[in-house]
N, C-alpha and C positions, 0 to 999 in steps of 0.2 A: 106700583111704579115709583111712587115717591120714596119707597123704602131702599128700592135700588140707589136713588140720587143720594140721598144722604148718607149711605155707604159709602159711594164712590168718592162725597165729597169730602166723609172723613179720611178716607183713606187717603187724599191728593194732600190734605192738610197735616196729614202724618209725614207724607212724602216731603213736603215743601218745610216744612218743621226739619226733620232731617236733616236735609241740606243746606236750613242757615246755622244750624249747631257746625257742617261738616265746613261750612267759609269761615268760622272761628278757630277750628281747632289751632289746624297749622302755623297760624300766627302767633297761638299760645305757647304752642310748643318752641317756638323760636323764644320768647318773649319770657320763657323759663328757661330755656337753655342759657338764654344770656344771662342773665338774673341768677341763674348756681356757678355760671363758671366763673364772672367778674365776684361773686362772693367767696368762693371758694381758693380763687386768687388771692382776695382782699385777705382770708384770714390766713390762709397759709404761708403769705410771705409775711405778714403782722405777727405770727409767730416764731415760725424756724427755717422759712424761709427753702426748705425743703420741695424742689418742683419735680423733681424726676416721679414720684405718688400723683402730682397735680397735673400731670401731663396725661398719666395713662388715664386716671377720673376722668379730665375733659376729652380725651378721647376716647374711652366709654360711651358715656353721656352724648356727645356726638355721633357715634354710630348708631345709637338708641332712637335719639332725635331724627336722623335723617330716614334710619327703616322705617318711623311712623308719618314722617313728613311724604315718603314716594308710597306710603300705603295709600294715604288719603288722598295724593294728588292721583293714585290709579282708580281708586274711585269715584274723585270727581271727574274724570278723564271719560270713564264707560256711562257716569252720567250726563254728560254733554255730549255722548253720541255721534260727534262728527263724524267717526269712520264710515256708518252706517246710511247717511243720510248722505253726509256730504253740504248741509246746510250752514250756513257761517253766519247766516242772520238769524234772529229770532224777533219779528217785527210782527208777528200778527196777534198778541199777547193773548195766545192761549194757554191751555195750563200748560201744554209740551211745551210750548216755547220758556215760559217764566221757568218751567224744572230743567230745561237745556243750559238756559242762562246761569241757572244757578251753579250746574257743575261745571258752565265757564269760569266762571267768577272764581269760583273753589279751585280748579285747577289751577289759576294762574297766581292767585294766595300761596298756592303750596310750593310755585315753582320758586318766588318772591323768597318765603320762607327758608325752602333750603338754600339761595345764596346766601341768607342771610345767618343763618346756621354755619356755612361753610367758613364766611369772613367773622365770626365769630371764636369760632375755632382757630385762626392762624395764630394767635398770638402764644397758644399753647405751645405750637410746634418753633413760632422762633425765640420763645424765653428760653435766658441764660440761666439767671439768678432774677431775684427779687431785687438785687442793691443796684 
């Protein structure tokens, strides 16, 4: 009987492991995307100045960013389970509730993320020139 529990319990801890990797990702992903587009800015108009290349890059890398950004947030989405349940609290701190919690937290990271991904990106779309 014990050997079941501490199956069960590495597996919840595998579970919960997961999902605080999956509350980081999407912020990281923002927090690089800003980080190559203000750099690739920075050296592009620091050389020639050349945006029409610098445009399509960041919006690339923008499209790239947000398919990973609504991946993550649909998987933190089916791991907070609200359709299903219909719960909005998770106050009895079981393990369901702390792994619900967690893909709250995650989803609403990712939702965070891609505005901020999106305002990140406008500047590509209304640069002239560099000068």
């Amino acid at each position: 009987m014990t050997e079941i529990t501490e199956n069960e319990d590495a597996h919840e801890f595998r579970s919960e492991a997961v999902s605080l990797w999956r509350i980081t990702f999407a912020p990281l992903i923002w927090a690089v995307h800003f980080a190559a587009c203000y750099g690739a800015t920075a050296l592009v108009c620091a050389k020639d100045g050349a945006v029409d290349g610098l445009r399509l890059g960041i919006g690339i890398g923008t499209g790239v960013a947000l398919v990973a950004i609504v991946w993550l947030g649909w998987q933190a989405w089916q791991q907070w389970d609200l359709v299903r349940d219909r719960d909005w609290e998770n106050d009895q701190g079981t393990g369901e509730d702390r792994h619900q919690f967690l893909g709250h937290a995650a989803f609403l990271l990712a939702v965070i993320s891609f505005i901020g991904v999106s305002y990140v990106a406008l500047p590509a779309l209304l640069i002239g020139t560099c000068r």
